[in-house]
C-alpha positions in Angstrom: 91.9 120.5 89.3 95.7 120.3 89.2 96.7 116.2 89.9 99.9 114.4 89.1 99.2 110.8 88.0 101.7 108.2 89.0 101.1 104.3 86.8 103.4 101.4 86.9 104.4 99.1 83.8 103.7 96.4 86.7 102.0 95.0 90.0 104.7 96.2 92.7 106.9 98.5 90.2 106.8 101.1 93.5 103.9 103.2 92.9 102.5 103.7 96.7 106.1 104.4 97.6 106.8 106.9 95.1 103.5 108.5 95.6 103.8 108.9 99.1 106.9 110.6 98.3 105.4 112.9 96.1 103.1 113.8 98.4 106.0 114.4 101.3 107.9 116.3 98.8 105.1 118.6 97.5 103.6 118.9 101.2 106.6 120.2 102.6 107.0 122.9 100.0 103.6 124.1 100.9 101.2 122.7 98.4 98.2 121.4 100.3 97.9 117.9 99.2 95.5 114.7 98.8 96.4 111.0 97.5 94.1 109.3 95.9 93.5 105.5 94.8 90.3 105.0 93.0 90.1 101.6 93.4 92.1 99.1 95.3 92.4 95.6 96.1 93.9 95.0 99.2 93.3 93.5 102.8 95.9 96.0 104.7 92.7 98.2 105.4 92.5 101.3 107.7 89.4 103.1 109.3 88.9 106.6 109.0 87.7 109.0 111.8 84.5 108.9 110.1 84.2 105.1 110.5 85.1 104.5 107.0 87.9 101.7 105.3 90.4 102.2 102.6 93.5 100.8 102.0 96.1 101.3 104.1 99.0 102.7 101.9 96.2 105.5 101.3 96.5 106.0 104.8 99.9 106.5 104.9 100.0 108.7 102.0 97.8 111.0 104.0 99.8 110.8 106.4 103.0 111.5 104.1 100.7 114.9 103.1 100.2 115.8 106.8 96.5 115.7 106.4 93.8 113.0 108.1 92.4 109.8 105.5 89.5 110.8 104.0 87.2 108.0 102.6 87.4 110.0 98.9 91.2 109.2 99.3 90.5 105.7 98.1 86.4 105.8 96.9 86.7 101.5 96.1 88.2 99.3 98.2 88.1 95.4 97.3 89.3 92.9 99.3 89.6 89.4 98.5 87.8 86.4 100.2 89.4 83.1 98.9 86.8 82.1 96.8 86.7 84.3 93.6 85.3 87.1 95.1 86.0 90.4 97.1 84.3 91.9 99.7 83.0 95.7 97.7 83.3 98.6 99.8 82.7 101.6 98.1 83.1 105.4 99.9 84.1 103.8 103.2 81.3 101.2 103.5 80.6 97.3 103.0 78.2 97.1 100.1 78.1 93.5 99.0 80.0 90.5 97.9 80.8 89.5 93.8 83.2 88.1 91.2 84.6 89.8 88.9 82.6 89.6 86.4 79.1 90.3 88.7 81.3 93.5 89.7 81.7 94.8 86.5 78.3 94.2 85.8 76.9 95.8 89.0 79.1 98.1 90.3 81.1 99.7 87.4 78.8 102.5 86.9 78.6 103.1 90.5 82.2 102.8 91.4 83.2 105.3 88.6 80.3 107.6 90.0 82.0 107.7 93.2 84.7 108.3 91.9 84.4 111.1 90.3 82.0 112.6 93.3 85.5 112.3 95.6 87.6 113.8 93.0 85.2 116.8 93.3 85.4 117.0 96.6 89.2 116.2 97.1 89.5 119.6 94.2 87.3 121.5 96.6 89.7 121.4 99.8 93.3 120.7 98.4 95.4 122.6 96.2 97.2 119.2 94.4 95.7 115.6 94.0 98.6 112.7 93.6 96.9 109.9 91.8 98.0 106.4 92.3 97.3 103.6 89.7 97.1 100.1 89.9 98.9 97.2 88.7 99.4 98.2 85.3 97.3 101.4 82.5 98.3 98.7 79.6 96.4 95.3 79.9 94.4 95.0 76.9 91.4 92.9 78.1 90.6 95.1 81.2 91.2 98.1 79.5 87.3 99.0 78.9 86.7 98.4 82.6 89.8 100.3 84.3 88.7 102.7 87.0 92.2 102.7 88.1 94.3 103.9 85.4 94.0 106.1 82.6 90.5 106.6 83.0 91.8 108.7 85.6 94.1 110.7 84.2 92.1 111.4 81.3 90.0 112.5 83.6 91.5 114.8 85.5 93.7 115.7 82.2 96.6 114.6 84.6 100.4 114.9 84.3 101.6 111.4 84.3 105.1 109.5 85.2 105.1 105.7 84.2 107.3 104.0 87.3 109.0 101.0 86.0 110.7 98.8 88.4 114.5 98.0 86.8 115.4 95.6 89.4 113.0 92.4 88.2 114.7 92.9 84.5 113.1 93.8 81.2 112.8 97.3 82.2 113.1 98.7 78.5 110.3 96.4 77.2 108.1 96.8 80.0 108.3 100.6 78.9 108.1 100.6 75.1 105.5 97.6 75.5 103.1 100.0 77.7 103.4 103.1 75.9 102.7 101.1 72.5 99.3 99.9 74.2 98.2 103.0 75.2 95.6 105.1 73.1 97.5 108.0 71.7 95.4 110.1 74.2 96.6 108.3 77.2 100.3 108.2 76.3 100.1 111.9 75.6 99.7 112.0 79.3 102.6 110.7 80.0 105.5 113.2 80.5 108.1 111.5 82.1 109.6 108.0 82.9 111.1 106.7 86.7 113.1 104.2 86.8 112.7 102.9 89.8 114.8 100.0 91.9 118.0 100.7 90.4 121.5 98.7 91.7 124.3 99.5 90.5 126.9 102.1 88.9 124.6 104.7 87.0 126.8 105.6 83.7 126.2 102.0 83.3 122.6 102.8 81.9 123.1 106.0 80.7 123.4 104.6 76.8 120.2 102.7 77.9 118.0 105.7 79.0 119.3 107.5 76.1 117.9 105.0 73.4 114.9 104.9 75.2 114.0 108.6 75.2 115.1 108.9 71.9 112.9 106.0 70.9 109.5 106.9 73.1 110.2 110.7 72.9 109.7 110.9 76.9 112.4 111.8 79.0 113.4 109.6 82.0 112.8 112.1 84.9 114.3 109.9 87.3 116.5 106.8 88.0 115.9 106.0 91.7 118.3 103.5 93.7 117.5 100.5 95.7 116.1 101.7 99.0 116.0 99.5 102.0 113.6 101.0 104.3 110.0 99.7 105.3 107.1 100.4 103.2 103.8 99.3 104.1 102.8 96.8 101.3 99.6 96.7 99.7 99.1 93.0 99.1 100.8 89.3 101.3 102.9 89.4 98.5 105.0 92.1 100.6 105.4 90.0 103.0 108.1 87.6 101.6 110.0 90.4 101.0 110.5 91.2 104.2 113.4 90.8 106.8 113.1 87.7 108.9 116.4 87.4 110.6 118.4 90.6 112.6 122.2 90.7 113.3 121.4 90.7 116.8 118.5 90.4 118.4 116.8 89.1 121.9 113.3 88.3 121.1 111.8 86.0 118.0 108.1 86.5 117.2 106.3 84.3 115.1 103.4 85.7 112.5 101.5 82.9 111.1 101.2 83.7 107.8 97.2 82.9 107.1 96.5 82.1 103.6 93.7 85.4 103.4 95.8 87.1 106.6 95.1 91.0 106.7 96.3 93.9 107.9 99.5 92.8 108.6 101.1 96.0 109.1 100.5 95.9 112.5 103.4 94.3 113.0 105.4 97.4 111.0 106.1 98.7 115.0 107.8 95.1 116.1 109.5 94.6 112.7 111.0 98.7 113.8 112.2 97.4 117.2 116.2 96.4 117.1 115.8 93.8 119.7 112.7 92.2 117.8 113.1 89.2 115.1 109.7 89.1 113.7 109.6 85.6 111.6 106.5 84.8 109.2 105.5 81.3 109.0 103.4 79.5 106.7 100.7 77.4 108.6 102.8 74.3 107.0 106.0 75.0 109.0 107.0 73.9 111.8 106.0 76.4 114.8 109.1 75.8 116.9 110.0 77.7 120.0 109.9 81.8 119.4 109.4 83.7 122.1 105.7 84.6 121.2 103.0 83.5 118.6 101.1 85.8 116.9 97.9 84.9 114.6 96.8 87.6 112.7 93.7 89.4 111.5 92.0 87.4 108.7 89.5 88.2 106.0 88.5 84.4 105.4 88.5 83.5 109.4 86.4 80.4 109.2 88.3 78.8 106.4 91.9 79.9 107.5 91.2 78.1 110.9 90.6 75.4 109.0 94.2 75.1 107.5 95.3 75.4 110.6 93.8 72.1 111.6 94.2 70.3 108.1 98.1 71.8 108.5 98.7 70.5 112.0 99.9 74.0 113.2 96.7 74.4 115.1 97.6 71.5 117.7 101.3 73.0 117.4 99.8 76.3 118.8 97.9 74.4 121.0 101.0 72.3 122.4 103.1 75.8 122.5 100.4 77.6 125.1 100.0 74.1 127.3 104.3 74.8 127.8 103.5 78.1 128.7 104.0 79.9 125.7 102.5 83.6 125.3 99.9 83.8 122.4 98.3 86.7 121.0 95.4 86.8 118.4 94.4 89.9 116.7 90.3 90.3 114.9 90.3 86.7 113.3 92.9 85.9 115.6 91.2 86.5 118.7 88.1 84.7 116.8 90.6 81.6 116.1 91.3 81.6 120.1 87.8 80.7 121.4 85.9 77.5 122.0 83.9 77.4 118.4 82.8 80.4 115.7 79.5 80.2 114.3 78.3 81.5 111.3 75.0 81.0 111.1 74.2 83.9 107.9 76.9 81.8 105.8 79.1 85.6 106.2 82.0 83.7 104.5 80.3 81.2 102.5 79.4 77.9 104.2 77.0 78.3 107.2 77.9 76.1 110.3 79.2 75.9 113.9 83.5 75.4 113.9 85.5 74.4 116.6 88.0 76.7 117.4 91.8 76.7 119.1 90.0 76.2 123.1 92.6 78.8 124.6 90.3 81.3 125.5 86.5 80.6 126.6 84.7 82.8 124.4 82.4 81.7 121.2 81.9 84.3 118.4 79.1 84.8 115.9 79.9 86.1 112.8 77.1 89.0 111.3 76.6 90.4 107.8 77.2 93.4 109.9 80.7 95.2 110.0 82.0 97.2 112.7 84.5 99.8 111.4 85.6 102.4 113.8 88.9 104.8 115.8 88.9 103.7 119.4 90.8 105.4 122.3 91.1 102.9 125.0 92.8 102.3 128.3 94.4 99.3 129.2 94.4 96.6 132.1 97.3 94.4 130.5 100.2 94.1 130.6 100.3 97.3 132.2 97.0 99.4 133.6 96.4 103.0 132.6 98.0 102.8 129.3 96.3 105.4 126.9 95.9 103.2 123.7 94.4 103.8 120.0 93.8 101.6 117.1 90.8 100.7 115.1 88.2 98.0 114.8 87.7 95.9 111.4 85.5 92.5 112.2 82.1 91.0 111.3 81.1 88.7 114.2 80.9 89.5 118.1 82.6 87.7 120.5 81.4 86.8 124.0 82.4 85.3 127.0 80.5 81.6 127.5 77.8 81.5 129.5 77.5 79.4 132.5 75.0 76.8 130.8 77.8 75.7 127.9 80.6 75.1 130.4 80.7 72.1 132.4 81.4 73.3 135.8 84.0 70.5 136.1 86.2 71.8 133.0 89.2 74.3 132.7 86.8 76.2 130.8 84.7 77.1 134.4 88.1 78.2 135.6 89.4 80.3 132.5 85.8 82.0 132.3 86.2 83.2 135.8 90.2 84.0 135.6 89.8 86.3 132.1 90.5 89.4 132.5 89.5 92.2 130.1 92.5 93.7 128.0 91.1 97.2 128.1 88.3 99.3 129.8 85.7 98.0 127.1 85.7 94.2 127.5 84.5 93.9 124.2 87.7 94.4 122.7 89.6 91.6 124.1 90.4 89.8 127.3 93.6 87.8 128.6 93.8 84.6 130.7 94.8 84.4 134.0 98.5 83.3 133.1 98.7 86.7 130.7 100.1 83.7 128.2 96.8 84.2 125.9 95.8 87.3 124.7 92.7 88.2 121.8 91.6 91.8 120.7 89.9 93.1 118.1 92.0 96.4 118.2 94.5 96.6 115.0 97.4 99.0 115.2 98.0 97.6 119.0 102.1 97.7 118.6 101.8 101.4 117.3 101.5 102.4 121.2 105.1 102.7 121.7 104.5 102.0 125.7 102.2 99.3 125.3 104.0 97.8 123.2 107.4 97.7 125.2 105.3 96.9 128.3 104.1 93.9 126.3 107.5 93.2 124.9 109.1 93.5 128.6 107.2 90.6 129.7 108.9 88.6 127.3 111.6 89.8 128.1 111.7 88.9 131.8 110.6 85.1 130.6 114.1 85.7 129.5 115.8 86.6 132.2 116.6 89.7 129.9 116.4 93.5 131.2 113.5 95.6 130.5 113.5 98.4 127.7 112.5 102.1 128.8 108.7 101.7 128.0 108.6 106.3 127.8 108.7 106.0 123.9 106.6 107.6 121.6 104.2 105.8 119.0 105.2 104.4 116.3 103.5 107.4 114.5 106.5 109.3 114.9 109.1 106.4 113.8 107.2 106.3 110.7 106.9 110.0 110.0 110.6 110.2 110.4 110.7 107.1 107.8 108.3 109.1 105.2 111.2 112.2 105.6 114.2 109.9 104.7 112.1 108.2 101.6 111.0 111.9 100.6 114.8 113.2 100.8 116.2 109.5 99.4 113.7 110.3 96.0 113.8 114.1 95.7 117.5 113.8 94.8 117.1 111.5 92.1 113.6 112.8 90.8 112.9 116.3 88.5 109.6 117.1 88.8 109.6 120.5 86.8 107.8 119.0 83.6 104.7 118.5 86.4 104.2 121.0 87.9 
C-alpha cells in the first residue's frame, strides 16, 4: 500500500502536527487519505462512532483528511494510571491493565497482530496511509519491542521524513545520532529531513543544512518556522505550553490541573474564545477568585481527589461554591463533586468507599466496565432545547442519593430535590438549584458553539458584562479552519516530491 512515514529524533519534535498537515495537504489534492498511530500513549482519548477510543490527535488527523476516526486509525491505545501501569485498549476496546514489562510479555504479539489487521484494512478503503511514530525510531533498549516506529515502515516499505525539532537545540546531533542507530534497512527509509520549529533568519542555517546533507546523504526537505497556533497535544506535557494570560479579556477560568487529568482538549473551544483567559492550576496553588472552576476528566479519579484534599485545594473549591462561585466537573470531575465514590472492584487499585467534594448529592460506583460512546443530547441548562454532541469515556455510574442515606434535616434533602438534570438523559449530569454546580460525563461540551456561549453568558451577567451572540457554529468549524492555516503555513516550506 502506498504510506508516508513521519518519526521524530524526539518526544514532542512535532510529529502529530506535521502529520495532520500531511494529511490536509494530500486530502485536498484529492488523495483519499488515512492517519495512522499504531500505538499510543495518551489520555486525550476520543470515541469513535462505533464506540471505540483512540487518541485524540488521531482524531484530528481524520478530521484533517476529511474522513470519520476509524478505530484501525490508532489499533493500541495506552493510557497511563499513576502507578506503573496503563490501561491497554487495543482496536477500540479496554482489554486489561499491565506494566511495561507484563505488556511486552502479553500483549506484543497481539498488539502487532492488530496492527497489521488495520493496516489491511486502512489499504483496502484509502488510496494513501500517513503513519505517525512515537517518541523517537532510535532508542536502543526498546528497539526489539517497537510497534511504533520502524517496524512500521519496514513494514509497509514506507517513505519516511525524520522531524527534528530545532528550537530545543542540538538539532544536528539529534539527527546524525538517530540515523547512526538505525539498522541500515531502516535508515534507507528515510528520504528526507524537517526541520521543524525554526526562529530566526533562514540563511543563517543554510551552511548548517548543507554539512548535514552532505554528511547523512539525505536532503533536508523542509525547514518549517515557529508556528503559534493550537494544536491538540498528545500528553499534560502540552499543557504548560499553553497560553495562560490574553491581552484583553473579560472572563478567567480556572483548569485544575490533576496530576492523571485527561482529555483536556475540551477546553481547546474556551482557550479559542477572545474574551476567555483559561488559566491551569496545579492542585498546590492557590485557587483564587476566577470567574469559574473547572475540574477535569481524570484517569486516576480516586487518587487525584485525594490530592486535592492532601493539597488543601479541595476545601478551597469548597470555600469558592459556599461564595457563590460557579463550578463545573467533567467525567472524574463530576465523580469528584458527589457525596463519596466507591470502588468496591479495586478499578484503580485500592478498593474502599472515599469521601468526595459534597457539592452535588450523588455517590458513584466505579465498575471494571467502560462506557465508551457518541451522544446527541438536548439540553435543560443553561439554556433548554440546545442540540448538543460529545462523547462518554468513564468506568463507574453515578446516581442521585436515595432517600434512606440523606438525613432529611441536611442540605443534602434539599439539593437532591432542587437538581436538575443537565440534559434530556439524566444520566449524563445534573446542576443544582443555584446553576453554580454543574457535573457531566459528556467530554467535548465547549465544542457546541451555543452552549457554550449560553454557559459563558451567565458568567458574564455575574459580571455585569453584556452577552455574546450565542448563533455561532461549533467549534468543529473553528478548528477545520485552523487545520487549513497549518496545511498552507507547512506546504510552503515542505517538498514532498521525493514521497510521493
Amino acid at each position: 500500500m502506498k504510506a508516508i512515514m513521519v518519526v521524530g529524533t524526539t518526544s514532542h519534535a512535532g510529529k502529530s502536527l506535521i502529520t495532520a498537515s500531511l494529511c490536509r495537504i494530500l486530502s485536498r489534492r484529492g488523495w483519499r487519505v488515512a492517519p495512522f498511530k499504531a500505538q499510543n500513549m495518551a489520555l486525550n482519548s476520543y470515541v469513535t462512532p462505533t464506540g471505540g477510543e483512540i487518541g485524540y490527535a488521531q482524531a484530528v488527523q481524520a478530521w484533517a483528511s476529511g474522513v470519520t476516526p476509524w478505530v484501525e486509525m490508532n489499533p493500541i491505545l495506552l493510557k497511563p494510571q499513576g502507578d506503573m501501569t496503563s490501561q491497554v485498549i487495543i482496536k477500540g476496546k479496554a482489554v486489561g491493565v499491565a506494566g511495561a514489562a507484563e505488556y511486552y510479555e502479553q500483549y506484543f504479539d497481539i498488539g502487532w497482530q492488530a496492527v497489521e489487521e488495520s493496516l489491511q484494512r486502512l489499504s483496502e478503503e484509502f488510496d494513501l496511509v500517513v503513519c505517525e511514530g512515537a517518541g523517537s525510531p532510535a532508542e536502543i533498549n526498546l528497539k526489539h519491542r517497537d510497534m511504533a516506529n520502524m517496524r512500521v515502515a519496514k513494514h509497509l516499505n514506507a517513505a519516511t521524513m525524520l522531524v527534528v525539532d530545532i528550537d530545543r537545540g542540538g538539532a544536528f546531533a539529534h539527527v546524525v545520532g538517530t540515523l547512526e542507530l538505525l539498522e541500515p534497512e531502516e535508515r534507507a527509509l528515510i528520504k528526507g529531513v524537517v526541520i521543524n520549529k525554526f526562529r530566526g533568519q533562514r540563511s543563517l542555517l543554510d551552511s548548517g543544512i548543507t554539512w548535514l546533507e552532505k554528511r547523512t546523504g539525505i536532503p533536508v526537505v523542509g525547514v518549517i518556522p515557529w508556528i503559534d497556533n493550537a494544536f491538540p497535544a498528545e500528553d499534560s506535557l502540552g499543557l504548560f505550553d499553553r497560553r495562560t494570560t490574553k491581552n484583553q479579556s473579560d472572563l478567567t477560568i480556572a483548569v485544575i490541573r490533576l496530576p492523571r487529568i485527561s482529555n483536556f482538549t475540551d477546553f481547546d473551544p474556551l482557550e479559542a474564545e477572545p474574551s476567555v483567559t483559561v488559566k491551569y492550576l496545579s492542585p498546590k496553588d492557590t485557587l483564587g477568585h476566577p470567574d469559574a472552576v473547572i475540574i477535569p476528566g481524570s484517569k486516576t479519579t480516586i487518587a487525584d481527589l485525594l490530592v486535592l484534599q492532601k493539597t488543601g485545594m479541595a476545601q478551597a473549591i469548597q470555600n469558592y461554591a459556599a461564595a457563590g462561585g460557579t463550578i463545573l466537573g467533567i467525567c472524574g470531575g463530576f465523580q469528584m463533586l458527589g457525596k463519596f465514590l466507591a470502588d468496591p472492584e479495586g478499578v484503580e487499585g485500592e478498593t474502599g468507599r472515599f469521601k468526595g467534594l459534597e457539592l452535588l448529592p450523588v455517590k458513584t460506583v466505579l465498575t471494571a466496565q467502560k462506557i465508551a460512546r457518541q451522544r446527541l443530547v438536548t439540553s435543560n441548562y443553561p439554556q433548554s432545547g440546545l442540540p448538543v454532541t460529545g462523547y462518554e469515556i468513564h468506568q463507574g455510574r453515578t446516581r442521585l442519593l436515595e432517600s434512606e442515606e440523606i438525613n432529611p434535616a441536611s442540605a443534602y434533602a434539599q439539593k437532591q430535590s432542587s437538581c436538575k438534570p443537565l440534559f434530556d438523559d439524566p444520566n449524563l449530569g445534573i446542576v443544582d438549584a443555584n446553576q453554580s454546580v454543574i457535573g457531566t460525563y459528556l467530554h467535548g461540551i465547549f465544542d457546541n458553539g451555543p452552549w457554550r456561549r449560553s454557559w459563558l453568558n451567565n458568567l458574564r451577567q455575574q459580571r455585569g458584562l453584556p452577552s455574546l451572540a450565542t448563533g455561532v457554529a461549533n467549534y468543529r468549524e473553528q478548528r477545520e479552519a485552523v487545520l487549513d492555516l497549518l496545511a498552507d503555513a507547512i506546504m510552503a516550506h515542505l517538498d514532498l516530491n521525493l514521497f510521493l
